[in-house]
N, C-alpha and C positions, 0 to 999 in steps of 0.2 A: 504494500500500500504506500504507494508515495504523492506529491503532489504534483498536477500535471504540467507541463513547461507550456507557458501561455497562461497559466491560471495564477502566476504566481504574484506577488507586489512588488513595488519596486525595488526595494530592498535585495528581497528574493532573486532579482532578476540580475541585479548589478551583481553578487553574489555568483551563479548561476552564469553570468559574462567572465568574471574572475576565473572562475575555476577550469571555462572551456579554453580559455588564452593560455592559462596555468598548463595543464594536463591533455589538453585537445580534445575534449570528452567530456561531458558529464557523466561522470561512476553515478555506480549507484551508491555511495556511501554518501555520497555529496545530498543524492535525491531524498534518503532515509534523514541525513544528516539536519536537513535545509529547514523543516519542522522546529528548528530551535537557533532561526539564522544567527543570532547572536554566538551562540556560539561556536555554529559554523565558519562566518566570519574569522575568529582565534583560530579554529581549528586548521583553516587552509592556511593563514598567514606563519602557524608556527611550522608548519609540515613545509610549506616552499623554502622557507629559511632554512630546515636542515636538508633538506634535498640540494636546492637549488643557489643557494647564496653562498658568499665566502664562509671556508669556513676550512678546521682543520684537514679536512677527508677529502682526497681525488672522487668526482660524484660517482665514477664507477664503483667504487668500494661503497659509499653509501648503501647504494642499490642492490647492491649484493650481502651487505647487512641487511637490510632488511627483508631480503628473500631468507638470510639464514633464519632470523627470529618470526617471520608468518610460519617455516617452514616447522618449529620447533610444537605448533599447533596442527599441525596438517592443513593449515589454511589455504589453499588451494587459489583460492578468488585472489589474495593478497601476491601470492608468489609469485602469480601469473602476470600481475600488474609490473612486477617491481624487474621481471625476466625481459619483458622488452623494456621497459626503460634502462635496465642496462645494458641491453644490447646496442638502444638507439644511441646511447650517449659511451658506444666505444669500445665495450665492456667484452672482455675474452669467450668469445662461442664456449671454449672447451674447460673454463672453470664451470659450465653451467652443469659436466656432467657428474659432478660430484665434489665434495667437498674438497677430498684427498688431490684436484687437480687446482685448487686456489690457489694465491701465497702463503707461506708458513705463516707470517703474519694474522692473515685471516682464520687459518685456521685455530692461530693461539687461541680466536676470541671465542671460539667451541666451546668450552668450560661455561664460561664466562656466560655465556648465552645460557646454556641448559639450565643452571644453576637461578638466573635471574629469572626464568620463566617459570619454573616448578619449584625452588627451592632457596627463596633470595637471602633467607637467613642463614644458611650456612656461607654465606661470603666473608673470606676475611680479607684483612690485611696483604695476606702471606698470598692472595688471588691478583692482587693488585700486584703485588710486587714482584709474583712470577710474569705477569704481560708488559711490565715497563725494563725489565733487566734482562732480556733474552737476546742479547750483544747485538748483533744485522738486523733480528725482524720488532725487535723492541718496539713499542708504542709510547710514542710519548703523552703526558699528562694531558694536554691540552685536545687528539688524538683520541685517546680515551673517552673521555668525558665525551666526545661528539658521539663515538660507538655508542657510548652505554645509551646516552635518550634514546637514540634511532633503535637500539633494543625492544630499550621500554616501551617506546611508542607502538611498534609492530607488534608485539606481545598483547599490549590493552588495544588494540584497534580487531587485532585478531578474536578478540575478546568481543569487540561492538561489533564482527562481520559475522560473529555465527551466532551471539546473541537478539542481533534481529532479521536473523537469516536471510541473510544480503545472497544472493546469487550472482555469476557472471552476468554483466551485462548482453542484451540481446542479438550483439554481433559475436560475442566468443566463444567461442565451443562452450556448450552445456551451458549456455544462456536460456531462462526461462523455462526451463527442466526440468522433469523427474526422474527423468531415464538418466544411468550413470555415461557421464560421457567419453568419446573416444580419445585416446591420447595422444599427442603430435610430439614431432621431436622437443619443443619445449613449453606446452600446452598440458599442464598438469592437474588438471581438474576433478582428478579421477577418488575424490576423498568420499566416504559414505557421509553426504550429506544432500541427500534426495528432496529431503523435507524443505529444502532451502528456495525450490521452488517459487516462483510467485503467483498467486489466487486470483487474484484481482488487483486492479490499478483503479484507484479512484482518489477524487478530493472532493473537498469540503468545497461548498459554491464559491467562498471568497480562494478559495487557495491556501490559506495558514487555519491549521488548528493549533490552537492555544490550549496548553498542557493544562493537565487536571482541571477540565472546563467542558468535555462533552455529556452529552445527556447518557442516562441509565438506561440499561438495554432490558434488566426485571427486575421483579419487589426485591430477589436474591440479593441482587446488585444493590441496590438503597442500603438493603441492609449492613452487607458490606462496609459501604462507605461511610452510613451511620457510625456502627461498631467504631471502627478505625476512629473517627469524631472524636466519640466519648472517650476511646482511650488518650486521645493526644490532651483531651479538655481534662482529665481526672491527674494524667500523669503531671502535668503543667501545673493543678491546686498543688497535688503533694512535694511536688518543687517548692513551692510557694511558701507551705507550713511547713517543713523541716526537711534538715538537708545532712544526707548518711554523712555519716565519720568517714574519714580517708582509709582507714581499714575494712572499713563496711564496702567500699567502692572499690577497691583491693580486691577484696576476697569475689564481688561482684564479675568482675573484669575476666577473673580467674576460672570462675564458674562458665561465662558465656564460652570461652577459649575451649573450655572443656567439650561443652556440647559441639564447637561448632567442628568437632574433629565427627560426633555422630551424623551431622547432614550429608547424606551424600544420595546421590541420584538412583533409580528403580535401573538406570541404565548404563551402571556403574562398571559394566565389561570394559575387558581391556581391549583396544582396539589397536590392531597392528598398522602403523601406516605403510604405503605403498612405496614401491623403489624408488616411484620419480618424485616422492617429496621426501623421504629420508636421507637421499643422496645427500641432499642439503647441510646436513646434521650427522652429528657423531654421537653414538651412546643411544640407541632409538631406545632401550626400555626404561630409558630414567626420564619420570616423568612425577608426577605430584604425588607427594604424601607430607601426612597433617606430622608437624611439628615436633607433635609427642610421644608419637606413636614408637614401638617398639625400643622403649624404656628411654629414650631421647629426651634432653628437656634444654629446651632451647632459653635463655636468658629473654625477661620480658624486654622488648624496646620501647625505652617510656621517650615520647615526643618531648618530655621538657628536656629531658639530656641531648637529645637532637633531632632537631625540626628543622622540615623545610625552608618556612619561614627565616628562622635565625640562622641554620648552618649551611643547608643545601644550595637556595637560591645562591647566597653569597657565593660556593666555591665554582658552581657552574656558572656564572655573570664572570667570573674572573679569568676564566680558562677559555673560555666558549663565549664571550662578547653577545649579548641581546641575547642571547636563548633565556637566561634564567629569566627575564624578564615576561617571554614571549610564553615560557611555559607556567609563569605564576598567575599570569592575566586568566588563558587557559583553566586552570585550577580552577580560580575565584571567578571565573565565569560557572563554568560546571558546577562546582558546590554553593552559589548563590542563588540561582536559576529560580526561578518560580514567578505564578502567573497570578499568585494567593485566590486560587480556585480549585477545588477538589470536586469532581463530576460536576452535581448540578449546585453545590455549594460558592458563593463568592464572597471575599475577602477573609480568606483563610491562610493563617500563618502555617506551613507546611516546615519551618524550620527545622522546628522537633524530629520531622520524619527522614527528612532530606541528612540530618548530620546522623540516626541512628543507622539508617542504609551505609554512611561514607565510615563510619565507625568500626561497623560490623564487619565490611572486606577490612579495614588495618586490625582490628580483633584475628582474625583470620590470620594474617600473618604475623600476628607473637605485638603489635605496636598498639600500645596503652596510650589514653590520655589521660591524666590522673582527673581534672576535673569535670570527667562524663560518668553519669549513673549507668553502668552496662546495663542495669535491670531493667532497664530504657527496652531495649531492644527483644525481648522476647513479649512485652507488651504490643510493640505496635508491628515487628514482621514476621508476619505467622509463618506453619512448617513449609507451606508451598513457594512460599516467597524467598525465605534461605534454600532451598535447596536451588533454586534456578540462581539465584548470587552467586554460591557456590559454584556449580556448573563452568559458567561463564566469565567464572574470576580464573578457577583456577584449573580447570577440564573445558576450556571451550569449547573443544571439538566434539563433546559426546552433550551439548547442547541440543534439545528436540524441540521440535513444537506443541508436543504434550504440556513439555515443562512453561514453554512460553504462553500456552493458553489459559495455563491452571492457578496465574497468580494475577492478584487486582482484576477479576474479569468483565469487572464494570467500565472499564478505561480504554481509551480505546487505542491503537498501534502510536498514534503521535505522544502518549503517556507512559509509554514502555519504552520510547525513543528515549526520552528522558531519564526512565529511570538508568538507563544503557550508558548513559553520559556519565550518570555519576559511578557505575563501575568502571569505565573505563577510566577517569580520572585516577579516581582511588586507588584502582588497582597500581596504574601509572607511577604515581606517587609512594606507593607504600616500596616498589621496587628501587625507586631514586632514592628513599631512604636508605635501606640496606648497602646499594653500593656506594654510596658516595660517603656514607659513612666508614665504610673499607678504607677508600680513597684517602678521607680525611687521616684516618688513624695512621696509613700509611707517611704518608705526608708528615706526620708530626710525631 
């Protein structure tokens, strides 16, 4: 469901002109995307700056990063993009056929990659300082720092391409599809995600829907929305009259980290990816597991010892010039977002819900904020609701439409668009934590 070109505002359109002079095309990430032009807008202008602007990385290697980190999801739709933009802009036919054919350089960043995608808490130091001292293929600081976003980024976008089940667009093999498509020599589409299909194409008369502001489809639904209401209104008094102990919030934080190791999908098989997006990647069976599992106990990461804000922004603005900027805008676009409308409700502070969703993925990965009540969050997102978070944070590729139909069913695709935004920021960001805090340690 996207909106149609022609129906769009002006905004939309100047937007929609940006992106086909940018890229030659309107993706569809742009068309899903474009439901929240504001942030769209961030979104294309931080993506051109690390593609296309000065910057540490020859664009070939960009490009080939970011086929390495779609690939580490089986992202299919992504790899495919990012394979002929390397091609077009120069990019060696014969690294495409596998990893093992890149520069040792590139392939240092194999670790590097896996590790940020399924498991960013175990990066240390000692990761850092294996990719910057390896004498000829060494990476320098500034080098680094450009890899790792273009990581992150492909990681969380891969995240937002099977979370709103974007498919090829309608000229590329397995465009508009159910059938699994054929494969060409660098046309890799071939990932089990059938459902990714598109249903229908329709817009709202004006062309923009405005988040948490369409009408209810049944009483179910009201009810829904209702519930949700009175939980945000009761949670909000009891804020109001007393407020836990820091040990109470503690042991709160503690408890959600615990459960959120039990969320996990009815579709939780393990799924083998295919040659031609493996090649991409080294280690294909290392893939996501929770924290604590098999007696593991990962140290909490408490954001006041380091935050984006205070430590990360600074060390990426210093190494990498306008990105820390381009990517906090970003953020604070994503995580302020709201239309304060929920279905057929207006002038509704959605805050409460919006920071216990962006909480719950850094929950997820081991990062605490001391001054959040976790008991927040099993109030306002129910089981169907974490398990698709889940999914799509951190298994995107075993993302279904079951799972996407089964949570908020009152809201309609332009409200799920949204809540997509805030996974992929969060997610984005809780990974820039983990390595730049490596970085930093290193460093000092």
């Amino acid at each position: 469901q996207t909106i149609q070109v022609g129906n769009e505002d002006t905004m939309m359109h100047t937007l929609f002109a940006e992106s086909f002079a940018t890229l030659g095309r309107l993706d569809n990430v742009t068309l899903v995307m474009v439901f929240h032009p504001q942030y769209l807008e961030s979104f294309l202008k931080t993506q051109h700056y690390l593609l296309q602007m000065d910057g540490p990385l020859p664009l070939h290697y960009r490009h080939y990063i970011g086929i390495m980190a779609a690939a580490r999801h089986q992202c299919s739709y992504l790899v495919n993009l990012h394979v002929n933009d390397f091609l077009h802009v120069g990019g060696d036919p014969k690294w495409l056929n596998g990893l093992e054919n890149a520069p040792q350089k590139l392939q240092n960043l194999g670790e590097l990659n896996k590790m940020l995608a399924h498991r960013p808490w175990l990066i240390t130091k000692e990761h850092i300082e294996q990719l910057l001292k390896t004498e000829e293929n060494s990476w320098s600081l500034a080098e680094l720092i450009h890899a790792v976003v273009l990581l992150t980024h492909y990681h969380s976008l891969a995240s937002f391409t099977f979370g709103c089940g974007i498919s090829p667009e309608i000229d590329c093999e397995g465009g508009h599809t159910f059938r699994p498509p054929s494969v060409s020599n660098y046309c890799i589409c071939d990932i089990t995600n059938g459902y990714h299909g598109v249903d229908e194409i329709h817009a709202s008369p004006t062309g923009s829907i405005p988040c948490f502001s369409l009408l209810f489809k049944s009483t179910e639904s009201v009810c829904e929305v209702e519930a949700l209401m009175e939980k945000m209104k009761q949670l909000q008094e009891c804020r109001d009259e007393e407020e836990a102990s820091q040990e109470e919030m503690a042991t709160r934080f503690e408890r959600e980290k615990r459960e959120s190791m039990f969320v996990c999908s009815s579709e939780d098989e393990e799924s083998a990816p295919t040659r031609d997006v493996s090649r991409h990647f080294e280690d294909t069976s290392y893939g996501y597991k929770d924290f604590s599992r098999h007696g593991m106990h990962v140290p909490t990461f408490r954001v006041q010892d380091y935050s984006w804000e205070d430590h990360g922004y600074s060390l990426v603005n210093r190494l990498y010039p306008d990105v820390g900027q381009l990517l906090d805008e970003k953020f604070h676009i994503a995580y302020n977002l709201t239309y304060n409308t929920m279905a057929m409700h207006k002038d509704v502070d959605t805050s409460m819900l919006r920071r216990a969703i962006w909480n719950y993925i850094h929950c997820m990965f081991g990062i605490r904020y001391d001054d959040y009540d976790y008991g927040e969050i099993n109030q306002l997102l129910d089981r169907s609701f974490k398990v698709y978070i889940k999914t799509v944070v951190c298994t995107p590729e075993k993302t279904t439409k079951r799972m996407y139909d089964s949570f908020w069913r009152q809201f309609e695709h332009s409200e799920k668009v949204h809540v997509n935004l805030l996974l992929v920021e969060a997610r984005m960001q809780a990974e820039l934590l983990y390595a730049l805090r490596a970085i930093t340690r290193y460093m000092t």
